[in-house]
Structures are given as C-alpha cells and as structure tokens.
Biotite code that builds the C-alpha atoms (Angstrom):
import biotite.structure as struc

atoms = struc.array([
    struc.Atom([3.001, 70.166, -12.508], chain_id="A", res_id=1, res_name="UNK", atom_name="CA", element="C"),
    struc.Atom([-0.904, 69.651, -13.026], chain_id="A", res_id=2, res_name="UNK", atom_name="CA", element="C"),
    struc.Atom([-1.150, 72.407, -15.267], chain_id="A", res_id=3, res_name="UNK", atom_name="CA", element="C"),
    struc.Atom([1.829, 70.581, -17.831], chain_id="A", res_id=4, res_name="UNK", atom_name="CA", element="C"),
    struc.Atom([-0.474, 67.791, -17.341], chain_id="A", res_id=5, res_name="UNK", atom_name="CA", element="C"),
    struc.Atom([-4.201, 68.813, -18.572], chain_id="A", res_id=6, res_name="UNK", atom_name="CA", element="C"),
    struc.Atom([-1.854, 70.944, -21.562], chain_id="A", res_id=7, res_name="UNK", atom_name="CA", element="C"),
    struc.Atom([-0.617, 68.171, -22.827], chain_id="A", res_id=8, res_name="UNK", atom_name="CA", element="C"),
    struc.Atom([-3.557, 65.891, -22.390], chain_id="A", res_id=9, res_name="UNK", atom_name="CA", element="C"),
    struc.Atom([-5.254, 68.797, -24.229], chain_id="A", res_id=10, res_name="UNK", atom_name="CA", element="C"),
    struc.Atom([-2.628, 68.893, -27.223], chain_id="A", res_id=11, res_name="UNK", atom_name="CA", element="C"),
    struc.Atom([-2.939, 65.361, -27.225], chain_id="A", res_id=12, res_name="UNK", atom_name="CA", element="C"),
    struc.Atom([-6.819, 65.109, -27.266], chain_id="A", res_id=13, res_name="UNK", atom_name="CA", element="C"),
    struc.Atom([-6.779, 67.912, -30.469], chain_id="A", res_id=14, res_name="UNK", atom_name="CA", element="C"),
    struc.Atom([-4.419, 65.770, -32.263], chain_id="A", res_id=15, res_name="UNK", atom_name="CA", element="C"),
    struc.Atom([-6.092, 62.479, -32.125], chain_id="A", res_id=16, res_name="UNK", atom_name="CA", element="C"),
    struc.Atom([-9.447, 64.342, -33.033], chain_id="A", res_id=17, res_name="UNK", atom_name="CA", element="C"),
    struc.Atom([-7.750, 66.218, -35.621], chain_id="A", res_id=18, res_name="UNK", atom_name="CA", element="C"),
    struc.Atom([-6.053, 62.506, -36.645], chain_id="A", res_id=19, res_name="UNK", atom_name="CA", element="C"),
    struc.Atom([-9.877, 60.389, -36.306], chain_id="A", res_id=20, res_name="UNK", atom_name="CA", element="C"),
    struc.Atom([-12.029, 63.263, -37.972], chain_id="A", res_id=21, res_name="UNK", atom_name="CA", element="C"),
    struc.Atom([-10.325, 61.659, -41.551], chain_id="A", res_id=22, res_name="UNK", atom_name="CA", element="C"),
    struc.Atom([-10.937, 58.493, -43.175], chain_id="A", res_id=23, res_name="UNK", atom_name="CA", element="C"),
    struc.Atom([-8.249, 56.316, -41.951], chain_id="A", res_id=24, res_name="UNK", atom_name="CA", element="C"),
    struc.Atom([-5.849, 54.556, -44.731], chain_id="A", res_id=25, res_name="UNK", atom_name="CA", element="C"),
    struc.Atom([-6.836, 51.091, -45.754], chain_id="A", res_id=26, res_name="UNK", atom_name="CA", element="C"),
    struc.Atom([-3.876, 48.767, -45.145], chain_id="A", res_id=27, res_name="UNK", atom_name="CA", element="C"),
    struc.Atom([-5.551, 46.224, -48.035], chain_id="A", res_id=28, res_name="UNK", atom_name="CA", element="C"),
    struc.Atom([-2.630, 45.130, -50.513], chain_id="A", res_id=29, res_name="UNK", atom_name="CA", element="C"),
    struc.Atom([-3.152, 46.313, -53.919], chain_id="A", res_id=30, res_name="UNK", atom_name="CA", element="C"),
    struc.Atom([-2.304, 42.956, -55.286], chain_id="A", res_id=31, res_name="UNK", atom_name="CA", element="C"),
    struc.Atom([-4.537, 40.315, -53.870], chain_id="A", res_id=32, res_name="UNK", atom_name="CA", element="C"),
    struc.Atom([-1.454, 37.542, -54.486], chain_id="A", res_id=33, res_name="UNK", atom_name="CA", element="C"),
    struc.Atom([0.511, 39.489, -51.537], chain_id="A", res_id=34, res_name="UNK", atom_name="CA", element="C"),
    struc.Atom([-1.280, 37.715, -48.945], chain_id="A", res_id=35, res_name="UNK", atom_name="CA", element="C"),
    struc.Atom([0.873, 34.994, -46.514], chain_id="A", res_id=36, res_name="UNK", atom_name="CA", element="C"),
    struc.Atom([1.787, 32.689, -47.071], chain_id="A", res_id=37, res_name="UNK", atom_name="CA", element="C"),
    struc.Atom([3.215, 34.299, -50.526], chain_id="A", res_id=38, res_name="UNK", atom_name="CA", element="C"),
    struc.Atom([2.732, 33.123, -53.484], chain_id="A", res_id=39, res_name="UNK", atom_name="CA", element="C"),
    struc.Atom([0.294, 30.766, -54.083], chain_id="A", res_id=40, res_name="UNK", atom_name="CA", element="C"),
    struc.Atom([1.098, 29.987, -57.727], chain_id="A", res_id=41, res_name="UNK", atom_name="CA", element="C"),
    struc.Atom([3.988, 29.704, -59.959], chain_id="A", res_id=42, res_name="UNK", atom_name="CA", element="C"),
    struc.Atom([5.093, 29.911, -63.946], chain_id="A", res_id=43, res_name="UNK", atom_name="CA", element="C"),
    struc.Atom([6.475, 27.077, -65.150], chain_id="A", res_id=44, res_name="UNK", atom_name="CA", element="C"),
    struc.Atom([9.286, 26.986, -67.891], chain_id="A", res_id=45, res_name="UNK", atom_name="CA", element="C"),
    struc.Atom([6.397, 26.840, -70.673], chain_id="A", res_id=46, res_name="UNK", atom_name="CA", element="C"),
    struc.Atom([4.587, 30.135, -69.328], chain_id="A", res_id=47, res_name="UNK", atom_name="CA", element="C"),
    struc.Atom([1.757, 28.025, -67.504], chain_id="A", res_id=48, res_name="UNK", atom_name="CA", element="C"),
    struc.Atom([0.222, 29.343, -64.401], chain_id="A", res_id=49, res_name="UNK", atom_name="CA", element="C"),
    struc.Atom([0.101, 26.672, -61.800], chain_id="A", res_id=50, res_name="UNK", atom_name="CA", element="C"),
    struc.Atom([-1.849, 27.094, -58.726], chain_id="A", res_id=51, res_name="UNK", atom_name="CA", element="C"),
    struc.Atom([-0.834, 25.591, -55.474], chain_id="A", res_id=52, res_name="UNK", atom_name="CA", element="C"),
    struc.Atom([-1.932, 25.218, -51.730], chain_id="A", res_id=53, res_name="UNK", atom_name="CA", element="C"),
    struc.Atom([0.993, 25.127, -48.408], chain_id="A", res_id=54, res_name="UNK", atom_name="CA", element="C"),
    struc.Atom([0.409, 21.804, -46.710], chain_id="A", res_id=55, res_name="UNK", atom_name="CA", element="C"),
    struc.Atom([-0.495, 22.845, -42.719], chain_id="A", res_id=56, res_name="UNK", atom_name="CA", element="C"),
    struc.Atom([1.925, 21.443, -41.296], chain_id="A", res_id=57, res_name="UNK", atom_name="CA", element="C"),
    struc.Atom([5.685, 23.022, -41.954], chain_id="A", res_id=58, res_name="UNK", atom_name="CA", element="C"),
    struc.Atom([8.718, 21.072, -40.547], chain_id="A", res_id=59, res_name="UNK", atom_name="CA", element="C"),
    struc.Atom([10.931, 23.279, -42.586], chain_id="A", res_id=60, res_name="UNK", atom_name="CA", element="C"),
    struc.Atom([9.632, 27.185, -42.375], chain_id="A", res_id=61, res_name="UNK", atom_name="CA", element="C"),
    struc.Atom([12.740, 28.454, -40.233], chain_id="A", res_id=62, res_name="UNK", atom_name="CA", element="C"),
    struc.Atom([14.675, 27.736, -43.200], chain_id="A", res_id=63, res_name="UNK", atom_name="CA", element="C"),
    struc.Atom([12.440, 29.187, -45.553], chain_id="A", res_id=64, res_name="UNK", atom_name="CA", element="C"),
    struc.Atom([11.522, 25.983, -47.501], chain_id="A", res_id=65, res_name="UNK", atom_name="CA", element="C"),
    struc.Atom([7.833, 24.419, -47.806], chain_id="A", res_id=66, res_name="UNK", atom_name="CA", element="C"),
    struc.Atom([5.984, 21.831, -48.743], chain_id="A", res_id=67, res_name="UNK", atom_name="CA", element="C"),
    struc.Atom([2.527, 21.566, -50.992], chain_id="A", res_id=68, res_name="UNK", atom_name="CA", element="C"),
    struc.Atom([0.106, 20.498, -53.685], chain_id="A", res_id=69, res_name="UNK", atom_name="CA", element="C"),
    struc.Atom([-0.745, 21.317, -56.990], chain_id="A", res_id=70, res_name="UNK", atom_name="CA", element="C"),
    struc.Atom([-4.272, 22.621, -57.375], chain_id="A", res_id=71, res_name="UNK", atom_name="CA", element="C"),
    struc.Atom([-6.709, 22.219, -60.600], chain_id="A", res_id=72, res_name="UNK", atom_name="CA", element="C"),
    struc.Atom([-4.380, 19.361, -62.186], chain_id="A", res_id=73, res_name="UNK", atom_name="CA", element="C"),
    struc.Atom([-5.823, 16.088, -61.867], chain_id="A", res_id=74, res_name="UNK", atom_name="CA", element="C"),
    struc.Atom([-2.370, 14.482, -60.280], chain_id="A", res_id=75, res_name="UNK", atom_name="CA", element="C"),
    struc.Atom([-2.083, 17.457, -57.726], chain_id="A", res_id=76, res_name="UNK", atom_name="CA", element="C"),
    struc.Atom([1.544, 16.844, -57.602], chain_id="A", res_id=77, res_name="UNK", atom_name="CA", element="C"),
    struc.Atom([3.605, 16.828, -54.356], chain_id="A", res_id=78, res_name="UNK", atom_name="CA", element="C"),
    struc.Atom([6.419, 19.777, -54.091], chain_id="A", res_id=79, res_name="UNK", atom_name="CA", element="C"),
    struc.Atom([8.849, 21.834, -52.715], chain_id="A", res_id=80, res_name="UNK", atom_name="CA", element="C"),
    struc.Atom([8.270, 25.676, -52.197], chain_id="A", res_id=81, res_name="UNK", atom_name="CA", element="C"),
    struc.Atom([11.899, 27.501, -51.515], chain_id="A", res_id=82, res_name="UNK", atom_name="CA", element="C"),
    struc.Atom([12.513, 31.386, -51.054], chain_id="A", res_id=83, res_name="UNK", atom_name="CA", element="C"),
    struc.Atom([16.003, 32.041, -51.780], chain_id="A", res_id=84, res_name="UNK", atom_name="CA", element="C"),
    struc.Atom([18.126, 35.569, -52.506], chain_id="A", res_id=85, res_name="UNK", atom_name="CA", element="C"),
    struc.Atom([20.879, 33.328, -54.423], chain_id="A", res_id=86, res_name="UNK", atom_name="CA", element="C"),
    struc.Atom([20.363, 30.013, -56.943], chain_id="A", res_id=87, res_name="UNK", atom_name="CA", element="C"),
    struc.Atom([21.704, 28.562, -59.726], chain_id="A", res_id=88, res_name="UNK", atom_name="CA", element="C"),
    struc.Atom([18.836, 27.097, -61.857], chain_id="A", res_id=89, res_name="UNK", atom_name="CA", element="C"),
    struc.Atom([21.788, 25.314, -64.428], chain_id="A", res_id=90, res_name="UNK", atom_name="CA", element="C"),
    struc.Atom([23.095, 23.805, -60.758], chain_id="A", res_id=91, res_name="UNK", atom_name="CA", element="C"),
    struc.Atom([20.159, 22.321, -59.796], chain_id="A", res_id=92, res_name="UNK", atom_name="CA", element="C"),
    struc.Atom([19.146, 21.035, -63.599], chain_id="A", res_id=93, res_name="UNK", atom_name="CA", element="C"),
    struc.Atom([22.859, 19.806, -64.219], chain_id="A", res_id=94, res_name="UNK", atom_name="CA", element="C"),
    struc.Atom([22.436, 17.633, -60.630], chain_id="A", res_id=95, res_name="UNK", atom_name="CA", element="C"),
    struc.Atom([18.623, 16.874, -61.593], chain_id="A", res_id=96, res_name="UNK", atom_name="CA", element="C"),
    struc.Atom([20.156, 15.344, -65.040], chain_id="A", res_id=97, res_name="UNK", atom_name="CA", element="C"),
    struc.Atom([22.450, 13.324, -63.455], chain_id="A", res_id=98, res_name="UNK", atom_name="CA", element="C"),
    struc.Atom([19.859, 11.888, -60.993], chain_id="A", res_id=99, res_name="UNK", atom_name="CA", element="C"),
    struc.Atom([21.317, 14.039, -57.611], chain_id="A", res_id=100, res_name="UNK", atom_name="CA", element="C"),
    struc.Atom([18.674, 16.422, -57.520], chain_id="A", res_id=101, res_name="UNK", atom_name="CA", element="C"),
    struc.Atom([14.816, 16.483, -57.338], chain_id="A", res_id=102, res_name="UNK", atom_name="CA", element="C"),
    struc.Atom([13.190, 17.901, -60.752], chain_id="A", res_id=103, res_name="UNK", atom_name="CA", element="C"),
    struc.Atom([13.008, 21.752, -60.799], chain_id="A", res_id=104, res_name="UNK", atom_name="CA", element="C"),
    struc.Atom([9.971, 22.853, -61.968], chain_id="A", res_id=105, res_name="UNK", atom_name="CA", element="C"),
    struc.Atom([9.834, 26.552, -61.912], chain_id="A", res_id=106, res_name="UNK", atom_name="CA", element="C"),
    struc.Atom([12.335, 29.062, -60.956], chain_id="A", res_id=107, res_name="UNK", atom_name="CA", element="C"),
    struc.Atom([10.739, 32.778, -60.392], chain_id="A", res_id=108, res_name="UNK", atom_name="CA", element="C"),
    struc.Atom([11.783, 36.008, -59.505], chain_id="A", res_id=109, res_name="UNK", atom_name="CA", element="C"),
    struc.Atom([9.874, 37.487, -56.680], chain_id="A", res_id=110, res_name="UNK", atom_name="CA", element="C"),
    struc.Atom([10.061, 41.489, -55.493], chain_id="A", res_id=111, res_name="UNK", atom_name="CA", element="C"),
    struc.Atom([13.090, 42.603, -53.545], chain_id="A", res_id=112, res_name="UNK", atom_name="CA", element="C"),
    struc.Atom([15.861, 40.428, -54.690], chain_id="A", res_id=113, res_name="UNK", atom_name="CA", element="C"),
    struc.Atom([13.685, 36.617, -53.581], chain_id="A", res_id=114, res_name="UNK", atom_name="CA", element="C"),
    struc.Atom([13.228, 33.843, -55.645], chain_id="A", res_id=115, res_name="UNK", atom_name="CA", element="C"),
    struc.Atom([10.743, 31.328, -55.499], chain_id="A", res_id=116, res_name="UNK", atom_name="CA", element="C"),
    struc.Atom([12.177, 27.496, -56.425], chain_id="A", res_id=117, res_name="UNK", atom_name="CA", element="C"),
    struc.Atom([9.659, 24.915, -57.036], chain_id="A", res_id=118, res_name="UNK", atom_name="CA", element="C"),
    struc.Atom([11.229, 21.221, -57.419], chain_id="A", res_id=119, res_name="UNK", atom_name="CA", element="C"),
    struc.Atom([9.364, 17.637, -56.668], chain_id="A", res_id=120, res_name="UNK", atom_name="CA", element="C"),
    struc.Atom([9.078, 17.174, -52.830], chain_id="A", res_id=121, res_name="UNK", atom_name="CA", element="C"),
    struc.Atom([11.100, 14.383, -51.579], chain_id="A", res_id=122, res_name="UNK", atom_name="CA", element="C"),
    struc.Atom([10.417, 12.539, -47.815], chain_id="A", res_id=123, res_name="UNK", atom_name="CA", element="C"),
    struc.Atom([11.324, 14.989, -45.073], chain_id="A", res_id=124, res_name="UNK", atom_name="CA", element="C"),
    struc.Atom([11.576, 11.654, -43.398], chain_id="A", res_id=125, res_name="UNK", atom_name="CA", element="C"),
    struc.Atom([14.090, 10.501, -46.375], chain_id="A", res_id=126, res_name="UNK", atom_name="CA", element="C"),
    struc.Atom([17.241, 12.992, -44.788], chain_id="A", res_id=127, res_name="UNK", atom_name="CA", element="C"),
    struc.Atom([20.229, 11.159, -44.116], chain_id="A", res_id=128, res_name="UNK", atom_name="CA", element="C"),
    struc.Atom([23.866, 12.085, -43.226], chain_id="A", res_id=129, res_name="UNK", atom_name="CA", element="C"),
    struc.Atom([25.889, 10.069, -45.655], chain_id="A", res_id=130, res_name="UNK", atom_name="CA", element="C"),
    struc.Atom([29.387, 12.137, -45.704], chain_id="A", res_id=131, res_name="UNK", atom_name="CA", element="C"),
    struc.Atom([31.257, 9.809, -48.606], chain_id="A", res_id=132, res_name="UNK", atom_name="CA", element="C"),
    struc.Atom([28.090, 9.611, -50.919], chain_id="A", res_id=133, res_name="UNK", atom_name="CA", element="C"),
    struc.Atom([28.031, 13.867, -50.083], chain_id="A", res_id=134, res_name="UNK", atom_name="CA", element="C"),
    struc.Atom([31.461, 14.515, -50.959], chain_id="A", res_id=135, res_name="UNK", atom_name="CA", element="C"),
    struc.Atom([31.577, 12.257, -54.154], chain_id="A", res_id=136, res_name="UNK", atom_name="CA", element="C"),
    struc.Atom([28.299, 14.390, -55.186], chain_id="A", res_id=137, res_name="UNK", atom_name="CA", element="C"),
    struc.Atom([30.443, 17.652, -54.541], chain_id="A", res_id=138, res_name="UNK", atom_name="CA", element="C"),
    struc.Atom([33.562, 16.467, -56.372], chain_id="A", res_id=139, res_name="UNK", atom_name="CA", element="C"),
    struc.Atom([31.263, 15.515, -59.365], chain_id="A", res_id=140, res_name="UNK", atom_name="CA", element="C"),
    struc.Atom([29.540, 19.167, -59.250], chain_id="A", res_id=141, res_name="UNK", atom_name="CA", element="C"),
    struc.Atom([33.047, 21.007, -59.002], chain_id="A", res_id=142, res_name="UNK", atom_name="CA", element="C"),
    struc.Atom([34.336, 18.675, -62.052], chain_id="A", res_id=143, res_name="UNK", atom_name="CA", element="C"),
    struc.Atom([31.497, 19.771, -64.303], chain_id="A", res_id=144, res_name="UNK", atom_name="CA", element="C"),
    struc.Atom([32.805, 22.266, -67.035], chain_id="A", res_id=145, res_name="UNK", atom_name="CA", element="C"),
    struc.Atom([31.099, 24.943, -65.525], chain_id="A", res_id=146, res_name="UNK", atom_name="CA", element="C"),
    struc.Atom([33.263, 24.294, -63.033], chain_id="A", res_id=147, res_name="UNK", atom_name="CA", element="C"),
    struc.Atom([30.113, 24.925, -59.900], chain_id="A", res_id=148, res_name="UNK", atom_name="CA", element="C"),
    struc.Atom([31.095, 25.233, -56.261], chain_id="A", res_id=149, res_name="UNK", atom_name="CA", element="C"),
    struc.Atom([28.855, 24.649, -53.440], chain_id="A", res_id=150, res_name="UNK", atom_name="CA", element="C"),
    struc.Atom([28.890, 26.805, -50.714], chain_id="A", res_id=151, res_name="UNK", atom_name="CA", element="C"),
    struc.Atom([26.211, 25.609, -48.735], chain_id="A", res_id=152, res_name="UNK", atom_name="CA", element="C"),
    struc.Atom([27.018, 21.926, -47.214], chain_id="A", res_id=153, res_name="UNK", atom_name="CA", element="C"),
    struc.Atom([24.512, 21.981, -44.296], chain_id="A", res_id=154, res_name="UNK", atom_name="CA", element="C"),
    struc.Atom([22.843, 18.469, -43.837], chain_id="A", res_id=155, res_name="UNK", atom_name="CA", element="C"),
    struc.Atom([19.758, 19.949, -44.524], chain_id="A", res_id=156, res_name="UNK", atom_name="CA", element="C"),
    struc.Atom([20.675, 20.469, -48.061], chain_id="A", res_id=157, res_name="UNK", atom_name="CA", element="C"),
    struc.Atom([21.022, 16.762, -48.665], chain_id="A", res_id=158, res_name="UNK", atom_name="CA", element="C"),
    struc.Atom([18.146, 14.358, -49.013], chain_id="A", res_id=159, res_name="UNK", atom_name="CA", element="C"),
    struc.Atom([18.945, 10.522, -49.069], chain_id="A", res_id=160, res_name="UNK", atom_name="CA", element="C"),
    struc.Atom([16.015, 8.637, -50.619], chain_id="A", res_id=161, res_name="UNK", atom_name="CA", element="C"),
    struc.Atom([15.871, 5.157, -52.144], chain_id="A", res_id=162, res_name="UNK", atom_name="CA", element="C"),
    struc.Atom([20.085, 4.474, -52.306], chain_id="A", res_id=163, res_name="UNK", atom_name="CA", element="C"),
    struc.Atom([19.744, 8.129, -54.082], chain_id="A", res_id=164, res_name="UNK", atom_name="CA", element="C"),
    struc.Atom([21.139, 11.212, -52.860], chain_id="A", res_id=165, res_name="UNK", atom_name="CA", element="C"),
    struc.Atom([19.636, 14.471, -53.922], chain_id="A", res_id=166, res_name="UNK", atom_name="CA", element="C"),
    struc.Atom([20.976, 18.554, -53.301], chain_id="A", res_id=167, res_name="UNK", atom_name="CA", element="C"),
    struc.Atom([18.125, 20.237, -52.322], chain_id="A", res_id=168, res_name="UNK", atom_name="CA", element="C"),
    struc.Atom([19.886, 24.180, -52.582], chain_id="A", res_id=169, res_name="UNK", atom_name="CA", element="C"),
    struc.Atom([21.817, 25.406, -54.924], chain_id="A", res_id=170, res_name="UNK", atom_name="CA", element="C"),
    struc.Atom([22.124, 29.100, -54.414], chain_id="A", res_id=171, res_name="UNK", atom_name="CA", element="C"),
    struc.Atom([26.047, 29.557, -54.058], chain_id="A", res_id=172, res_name="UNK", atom_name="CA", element="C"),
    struc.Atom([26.925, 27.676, -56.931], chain_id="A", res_id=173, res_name="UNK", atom_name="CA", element="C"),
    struc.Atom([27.635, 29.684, -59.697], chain_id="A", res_id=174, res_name="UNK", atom_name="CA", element="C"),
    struc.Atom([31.354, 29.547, -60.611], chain_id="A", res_id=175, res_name="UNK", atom_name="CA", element="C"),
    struc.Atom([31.807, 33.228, -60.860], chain_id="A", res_id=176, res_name="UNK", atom_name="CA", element="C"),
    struc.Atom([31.112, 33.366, -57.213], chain_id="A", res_id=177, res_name="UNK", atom_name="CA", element="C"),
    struc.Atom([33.545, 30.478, -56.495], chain_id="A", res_id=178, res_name="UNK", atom_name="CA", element="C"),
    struc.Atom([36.347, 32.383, -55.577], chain_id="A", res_id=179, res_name="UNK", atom_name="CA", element="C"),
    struc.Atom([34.713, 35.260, -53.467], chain_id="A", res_id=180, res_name="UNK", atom_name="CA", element="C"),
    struc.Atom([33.035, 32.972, -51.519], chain_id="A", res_id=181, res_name="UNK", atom_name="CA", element="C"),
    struc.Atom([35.785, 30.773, -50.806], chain_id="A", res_id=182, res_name="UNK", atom_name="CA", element="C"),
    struc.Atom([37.607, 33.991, -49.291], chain_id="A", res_id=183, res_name="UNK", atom_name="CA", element="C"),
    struc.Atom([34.494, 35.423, -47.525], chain_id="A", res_id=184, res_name="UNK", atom_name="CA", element="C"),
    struc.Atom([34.690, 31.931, -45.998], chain_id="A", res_id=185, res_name="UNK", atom_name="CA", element="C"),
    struc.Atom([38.473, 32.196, -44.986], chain_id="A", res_id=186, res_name="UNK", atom_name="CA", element="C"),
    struc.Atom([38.030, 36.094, -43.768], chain_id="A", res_id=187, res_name="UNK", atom_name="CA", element="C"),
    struc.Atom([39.617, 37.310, -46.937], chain_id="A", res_id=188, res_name="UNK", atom_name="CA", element="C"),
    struc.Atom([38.523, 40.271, -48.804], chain_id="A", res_id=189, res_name="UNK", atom_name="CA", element="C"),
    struc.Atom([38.125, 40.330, -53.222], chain_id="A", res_id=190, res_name="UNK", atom_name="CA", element="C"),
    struc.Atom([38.580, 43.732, -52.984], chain_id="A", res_id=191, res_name="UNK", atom_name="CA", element="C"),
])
C-alpha cells in the first residue's frame, strides 16, 4: 500500500514540475472593455460613444438591471443599464411615444446572444402596483397595429411615477412571438 503511495506522489511531483517549468497562461482579457461590471459605455442611435459609471449600490442586480451616470457630458445623466437575451426596441419607443415608457437611449448587441438597453432611470422608490392603470397600458400595447404582446407582467416591469405609469421590459413583445409564447405559456407546443 506504501509503495502505490510514494508512486503516485512521484507521478504526481513529475507532472506538476513538468506543468511549473513553463510560463503559465495569462488569464488577462484581450479586450480591456471585458472587465465586470460589463460594459462601461454604450452607442447611441447617432453612433456616439457614451461613457458611463454603475452607481455602488444595486437594488436590482438579481434581475439583471442597473442603475448609473453618464461620464464626460456636462449633465451626467441618470439611467438604466438592462442585459436582456429578448427586446423589442419599436415596443419600448412605441410606449416611450405615448408617454408609458422611460426614453430609450441605446439598444446594443452584446456577445453571445445579450443585449444591453439603456433608457432614463426612473425612482426605484417610484414602483407601484396599480393593476387597472397596468392592464389599460397592456390593452393599448396589444391594440397598436403591430399588434405587440407582452409576455412579461411581473410588477417589477412597471414603474408608477408622477400619476405616470411606465414598462420598464419589453423583451417578449414582438408580435411574431405572440402566439408561441402564448402556448409555451399554456404547455402547448408550435411545433
């Protein structure tokens, strides 16, 4: 039993010198931008490069949605910071023009199938239930000649500030996906 010990401390001992006598890999990102939190800028619809720090304190992370500043303008504008897989940028600018969603400012593509969504921060303090101003705000959506269905009516999605109510995410909107998420949601199959 000793001897199966000391032969494989000994196999073990040549393969870690064998593994240490090369330079170990680097683990430093090849783009300096993929550092956390990720990204720290965005492109706006015009092709400007804005620049833009995470407040410290994040109410909201578990749900993938942050809050921040502008840096380098002279305003250094509040906003919201949201990494989605699925978003509907006509959605949120349709709701936006009809006074039911915070501005969006930038909508960009981010590796493996994210998307970053910057909009004007509202008042995490400004979230309020309010089911009959909600479901008025849905009808209106669905009634829209695109003909957009939400499929994400968590309260969390809903901001209440001022006697206005805003959508904050968008991402099952589209009206192509109307109908397969409607039978996801009722354990049918579109196949």
């Amino acid at each position: 039993m000793a001897a199966r010990t000391f032969g494989a401390l000994k196999i073990a001992v040549e393969k870690l010198t064998k593994l240490y006598s090369c330079p170990i890999p680097s683990l430093e990102t090849e783009d300096p931008y993929l550092k956390c939190p990720y990204p720290r800028s965005y492109t706006n619809s015009t092709g400007f490069i804005q620049e833009f720090r995470y407040d410290e304190t994040q109410i909201l992370r578990d749900q993938l949605i942050f809050f921040g500043e502008t840096i380098g303008d002279a305003a250094g504008s509040k906003i919201c910071i949201k990494f989605v897989r699925h978003y509907s940028p006509q959605a949120h600018k349709f709701c936006a023009s009809k006074g039911n969603a915070p501005k969006l400012i930038a909508y960009n593509s981010l590796p493996d199938g994210w998307n970053l969504v910057i909009m004007d921060a509202l008042g995490v303090l400004d979230c309020q239930p309010l089911k009959e101003t909600i479901t008025c705000l849905i009808r209106e959506l669905h009634n829209h000649n695109d003909g957009y269905v939400h499929g994400d009516l968590r309260y969390t999605n809903f901001v209440v500030r001022d006697d206005k109510h805003f959508m904050l995410r968008l991402g099952r909107t589209n009206p192509e996906d109307a109908l397969s998420y409607v039978c996801q949601s009722e354990g049918y199959s579109t196949a």
